[in-house]
PDB file of N, CA, C, O and CB in Angstrom:
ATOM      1  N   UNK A   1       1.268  62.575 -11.985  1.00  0.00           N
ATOM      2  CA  UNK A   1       0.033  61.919 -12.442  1.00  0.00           C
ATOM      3  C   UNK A   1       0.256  60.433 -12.702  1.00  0.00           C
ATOM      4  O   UNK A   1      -0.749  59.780 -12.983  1.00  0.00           O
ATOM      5  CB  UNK A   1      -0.493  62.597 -13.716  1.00  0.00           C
ATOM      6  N   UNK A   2       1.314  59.872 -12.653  1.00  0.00           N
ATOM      7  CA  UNK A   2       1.923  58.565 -13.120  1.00  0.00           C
ATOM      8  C   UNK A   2       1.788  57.684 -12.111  1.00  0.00           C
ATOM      9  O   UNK A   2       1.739  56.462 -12.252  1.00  0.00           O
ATOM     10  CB  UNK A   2       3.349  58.620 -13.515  1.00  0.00           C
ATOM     11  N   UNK A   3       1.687  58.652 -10.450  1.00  0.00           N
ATOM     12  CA  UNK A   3       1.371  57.427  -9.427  1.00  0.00           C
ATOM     13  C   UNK A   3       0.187  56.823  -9.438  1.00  0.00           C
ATOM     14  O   UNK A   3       0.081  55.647  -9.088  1.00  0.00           O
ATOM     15  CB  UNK A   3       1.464  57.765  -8.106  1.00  0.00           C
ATOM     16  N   UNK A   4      -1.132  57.751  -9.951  1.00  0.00           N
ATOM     17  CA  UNK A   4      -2.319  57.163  -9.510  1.00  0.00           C
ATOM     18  C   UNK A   4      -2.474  55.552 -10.430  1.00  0.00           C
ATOM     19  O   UNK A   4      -3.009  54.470 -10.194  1.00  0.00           O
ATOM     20  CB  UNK A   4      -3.638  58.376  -9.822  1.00  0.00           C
ATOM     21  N   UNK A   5      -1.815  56.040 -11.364  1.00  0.00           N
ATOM     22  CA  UNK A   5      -1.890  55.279 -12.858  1.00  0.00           C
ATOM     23  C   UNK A   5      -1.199  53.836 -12.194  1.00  0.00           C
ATOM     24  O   UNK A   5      -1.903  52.833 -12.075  1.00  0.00           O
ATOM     25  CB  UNK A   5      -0.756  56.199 -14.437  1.00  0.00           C
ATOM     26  N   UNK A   6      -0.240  53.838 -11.918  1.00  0.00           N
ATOM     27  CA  UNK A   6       0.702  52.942 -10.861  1.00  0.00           C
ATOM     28  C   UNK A   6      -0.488  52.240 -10.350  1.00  0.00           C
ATOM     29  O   UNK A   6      -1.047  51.310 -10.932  1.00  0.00           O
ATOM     30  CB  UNK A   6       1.716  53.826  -9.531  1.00  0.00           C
ATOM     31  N   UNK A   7      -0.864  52.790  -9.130  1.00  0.00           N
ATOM     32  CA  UNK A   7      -1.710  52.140  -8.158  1.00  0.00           C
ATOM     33  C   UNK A   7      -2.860  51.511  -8.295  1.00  0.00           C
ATOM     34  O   UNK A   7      -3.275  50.724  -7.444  1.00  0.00           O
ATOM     35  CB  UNK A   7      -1.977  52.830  -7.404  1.00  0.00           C
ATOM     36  N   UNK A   8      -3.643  51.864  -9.643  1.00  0.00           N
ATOM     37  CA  UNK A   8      -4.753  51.359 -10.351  1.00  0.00           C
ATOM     38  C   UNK A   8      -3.840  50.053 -11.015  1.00  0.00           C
ATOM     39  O   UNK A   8      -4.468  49.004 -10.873  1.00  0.00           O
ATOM     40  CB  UNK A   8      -5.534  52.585 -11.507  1.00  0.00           C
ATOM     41  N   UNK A   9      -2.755  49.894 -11.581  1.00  0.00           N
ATOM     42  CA  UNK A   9      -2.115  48.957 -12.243  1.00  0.00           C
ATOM     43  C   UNK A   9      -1.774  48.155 -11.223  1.00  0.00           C
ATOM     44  O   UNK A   9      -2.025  46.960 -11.375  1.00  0.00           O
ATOM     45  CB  UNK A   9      -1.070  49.370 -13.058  1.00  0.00           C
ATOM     46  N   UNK A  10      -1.202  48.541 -10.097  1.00  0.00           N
ATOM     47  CA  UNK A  10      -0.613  47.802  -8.758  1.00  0.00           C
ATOM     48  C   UNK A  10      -2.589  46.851  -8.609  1.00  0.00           C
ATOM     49  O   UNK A  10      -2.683  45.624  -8.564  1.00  0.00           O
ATOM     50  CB  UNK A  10       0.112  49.488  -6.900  1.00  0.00           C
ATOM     51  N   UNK A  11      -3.660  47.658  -8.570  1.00  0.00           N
ATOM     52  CA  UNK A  11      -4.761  46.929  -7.717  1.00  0.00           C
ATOM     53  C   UNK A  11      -4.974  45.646  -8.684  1.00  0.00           C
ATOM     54  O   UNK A  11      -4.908  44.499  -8.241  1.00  0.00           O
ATOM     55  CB  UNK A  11      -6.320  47.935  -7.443  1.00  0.00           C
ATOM     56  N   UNK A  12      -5.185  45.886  -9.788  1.00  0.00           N
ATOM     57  CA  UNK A  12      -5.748  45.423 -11.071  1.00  0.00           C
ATOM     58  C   UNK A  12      -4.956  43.857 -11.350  1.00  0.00           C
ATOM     59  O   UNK A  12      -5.513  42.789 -11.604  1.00  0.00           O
ATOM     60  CB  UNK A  12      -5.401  46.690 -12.376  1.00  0.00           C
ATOM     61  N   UNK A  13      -3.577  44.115 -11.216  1.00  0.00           N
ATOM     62  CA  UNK A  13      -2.358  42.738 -11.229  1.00  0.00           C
ATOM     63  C   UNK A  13      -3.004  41.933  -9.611  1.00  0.00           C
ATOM     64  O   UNK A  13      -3.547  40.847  -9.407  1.00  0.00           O
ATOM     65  CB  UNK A  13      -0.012  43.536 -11.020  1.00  0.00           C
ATOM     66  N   UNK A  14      -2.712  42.799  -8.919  1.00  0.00           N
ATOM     67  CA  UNK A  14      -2.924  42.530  -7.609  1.00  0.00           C
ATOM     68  C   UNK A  14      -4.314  41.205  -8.091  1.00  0.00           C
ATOM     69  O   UNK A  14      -4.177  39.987  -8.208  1.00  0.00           O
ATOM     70  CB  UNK A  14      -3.381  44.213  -6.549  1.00  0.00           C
ATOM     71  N   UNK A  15      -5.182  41.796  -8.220  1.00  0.00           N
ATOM     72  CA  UNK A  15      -6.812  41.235  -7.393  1.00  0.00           C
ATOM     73  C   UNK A  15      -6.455  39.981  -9.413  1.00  0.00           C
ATOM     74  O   UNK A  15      -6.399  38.756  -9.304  1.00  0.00           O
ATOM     75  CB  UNK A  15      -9.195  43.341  -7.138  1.00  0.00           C
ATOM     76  N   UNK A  16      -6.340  40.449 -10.418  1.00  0.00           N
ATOM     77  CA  UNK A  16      -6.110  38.785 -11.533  1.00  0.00           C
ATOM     78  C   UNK A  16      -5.031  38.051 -11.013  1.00  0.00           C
ATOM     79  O   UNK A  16      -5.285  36.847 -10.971  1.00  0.00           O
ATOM     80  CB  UNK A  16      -5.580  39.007 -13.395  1.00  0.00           C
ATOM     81  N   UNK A  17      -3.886  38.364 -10.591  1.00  0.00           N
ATOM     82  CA  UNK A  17      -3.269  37.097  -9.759  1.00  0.00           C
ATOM     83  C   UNK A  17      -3.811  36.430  -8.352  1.00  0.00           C
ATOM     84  O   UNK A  17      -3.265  35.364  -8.070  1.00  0.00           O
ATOM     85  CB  UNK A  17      -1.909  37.508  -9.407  1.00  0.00           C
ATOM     86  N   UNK A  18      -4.702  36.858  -7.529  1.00  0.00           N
ATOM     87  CA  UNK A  18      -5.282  36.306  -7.011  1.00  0.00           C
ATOM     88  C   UNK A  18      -6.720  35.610  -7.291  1.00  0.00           C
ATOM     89  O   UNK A  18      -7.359  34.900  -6.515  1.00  0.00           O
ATOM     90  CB  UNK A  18      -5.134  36.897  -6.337  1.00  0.00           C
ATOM     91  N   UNK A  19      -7.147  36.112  -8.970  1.00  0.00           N
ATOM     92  CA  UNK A  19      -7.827  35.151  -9.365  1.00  0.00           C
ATOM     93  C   UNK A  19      -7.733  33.802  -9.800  1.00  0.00           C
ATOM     94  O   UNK A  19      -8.398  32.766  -9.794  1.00  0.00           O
ATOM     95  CB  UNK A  19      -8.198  35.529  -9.941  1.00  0.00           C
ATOM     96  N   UNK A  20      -6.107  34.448 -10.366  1.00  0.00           N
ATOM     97  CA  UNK A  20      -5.778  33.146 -11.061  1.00  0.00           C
ATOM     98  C   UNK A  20      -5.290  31.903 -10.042  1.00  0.00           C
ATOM     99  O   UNK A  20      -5.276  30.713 -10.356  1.00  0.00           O
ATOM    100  CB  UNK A  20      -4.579  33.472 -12.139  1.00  0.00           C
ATOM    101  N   UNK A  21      -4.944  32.394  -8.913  1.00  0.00           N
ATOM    102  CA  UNK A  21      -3.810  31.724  -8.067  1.00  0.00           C
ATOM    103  C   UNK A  21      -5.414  30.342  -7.351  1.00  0.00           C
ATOM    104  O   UNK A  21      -5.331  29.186  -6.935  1.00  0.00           O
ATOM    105  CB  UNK A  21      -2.701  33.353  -6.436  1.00  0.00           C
ATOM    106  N   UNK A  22      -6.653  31.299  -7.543  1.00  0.00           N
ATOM    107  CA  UNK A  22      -7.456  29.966  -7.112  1.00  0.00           C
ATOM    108  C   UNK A  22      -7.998  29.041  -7.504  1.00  0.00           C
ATOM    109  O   UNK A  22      -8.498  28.117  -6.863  1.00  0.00           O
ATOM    110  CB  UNK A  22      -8.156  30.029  -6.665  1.00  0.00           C
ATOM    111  N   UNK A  23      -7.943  29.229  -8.741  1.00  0.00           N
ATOM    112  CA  UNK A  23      -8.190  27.918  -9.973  1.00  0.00           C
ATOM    113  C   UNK A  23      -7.259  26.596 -10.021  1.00  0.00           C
ATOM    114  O   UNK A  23      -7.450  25.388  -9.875  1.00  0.00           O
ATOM    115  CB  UNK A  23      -7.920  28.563 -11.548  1.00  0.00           C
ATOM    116  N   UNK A  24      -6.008  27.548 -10.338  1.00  0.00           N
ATOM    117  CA  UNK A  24      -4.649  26.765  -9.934  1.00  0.00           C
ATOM    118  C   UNK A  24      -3.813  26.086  -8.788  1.00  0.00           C
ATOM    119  O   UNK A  24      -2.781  25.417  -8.828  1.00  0.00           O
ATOM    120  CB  UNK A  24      -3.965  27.397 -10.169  1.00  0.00           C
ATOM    121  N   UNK A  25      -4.647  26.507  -7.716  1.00  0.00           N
ATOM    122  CA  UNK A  25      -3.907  26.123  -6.569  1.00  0.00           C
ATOM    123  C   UNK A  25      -4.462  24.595  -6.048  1.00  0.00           C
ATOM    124  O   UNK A  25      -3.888  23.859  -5.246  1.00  0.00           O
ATOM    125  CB  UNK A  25      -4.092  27.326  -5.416  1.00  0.00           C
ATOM    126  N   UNK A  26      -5.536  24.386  -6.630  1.00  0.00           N
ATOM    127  CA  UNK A  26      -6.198  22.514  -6.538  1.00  0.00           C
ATOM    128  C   UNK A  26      -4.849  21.981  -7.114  1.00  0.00           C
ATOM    129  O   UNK A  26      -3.961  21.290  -6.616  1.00  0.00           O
ATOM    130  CB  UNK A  26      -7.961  21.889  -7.852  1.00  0.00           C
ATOM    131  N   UNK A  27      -5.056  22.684  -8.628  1.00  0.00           N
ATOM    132  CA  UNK A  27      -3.709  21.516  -9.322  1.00  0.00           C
ATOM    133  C   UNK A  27      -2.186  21.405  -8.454  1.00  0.00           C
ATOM    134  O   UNK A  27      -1.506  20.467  -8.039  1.00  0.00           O
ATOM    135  CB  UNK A  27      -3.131  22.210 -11.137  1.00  0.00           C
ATOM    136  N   UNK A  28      -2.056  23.079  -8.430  1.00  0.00           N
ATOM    137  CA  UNK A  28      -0.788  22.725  -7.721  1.00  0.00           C
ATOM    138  C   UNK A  28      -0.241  21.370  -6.273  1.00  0.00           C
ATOM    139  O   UNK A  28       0.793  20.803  -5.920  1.00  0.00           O
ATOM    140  CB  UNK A  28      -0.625  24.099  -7.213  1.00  0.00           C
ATOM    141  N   UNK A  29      -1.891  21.415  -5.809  1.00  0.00           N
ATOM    142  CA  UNK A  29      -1.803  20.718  -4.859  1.00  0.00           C
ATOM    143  C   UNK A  29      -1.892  19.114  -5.527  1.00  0.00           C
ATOM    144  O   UNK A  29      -1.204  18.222  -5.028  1.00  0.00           O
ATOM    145  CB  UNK A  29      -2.864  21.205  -3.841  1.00  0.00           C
ATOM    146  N   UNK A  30      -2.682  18.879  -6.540  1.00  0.00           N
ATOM    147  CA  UNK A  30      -2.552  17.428  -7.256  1.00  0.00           C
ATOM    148  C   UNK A  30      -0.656  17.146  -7.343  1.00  0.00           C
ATOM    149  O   UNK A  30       0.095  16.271  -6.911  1.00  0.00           O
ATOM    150  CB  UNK A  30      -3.460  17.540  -9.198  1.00  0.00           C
ATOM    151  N   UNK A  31      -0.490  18.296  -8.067  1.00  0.00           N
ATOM    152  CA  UNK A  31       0.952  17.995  -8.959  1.00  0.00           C
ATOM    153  C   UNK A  31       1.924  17.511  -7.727  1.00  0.00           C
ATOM    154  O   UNK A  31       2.743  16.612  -7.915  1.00  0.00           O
ATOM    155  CB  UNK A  31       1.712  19.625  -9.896  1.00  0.00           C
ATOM    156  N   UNK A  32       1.792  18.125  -6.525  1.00  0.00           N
ATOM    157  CA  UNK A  32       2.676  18.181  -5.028  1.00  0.00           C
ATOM    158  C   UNK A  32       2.224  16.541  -5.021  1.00  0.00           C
ATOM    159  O   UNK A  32       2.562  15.811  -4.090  1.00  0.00           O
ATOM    160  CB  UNK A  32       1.992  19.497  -3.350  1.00  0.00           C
TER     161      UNK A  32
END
């Protein structure tokens, strides 16, 4: 029962680091 739990945790990290990564990725490109 621990995989489904996994894979909901795997989607969830998944899809907020690709929220976060598009806010941040202007700056990153300023800071470059």
């Amino acid at each position: 029962q621990t995989e489904p739990i996994n894979r909901v945790l795997e989607a969830v990290t998944h899809g907020y680091a690709d929220r976060l990564q598009v806010p941040l990725q202007p700056l990153a490109d300023n800071l470059e």
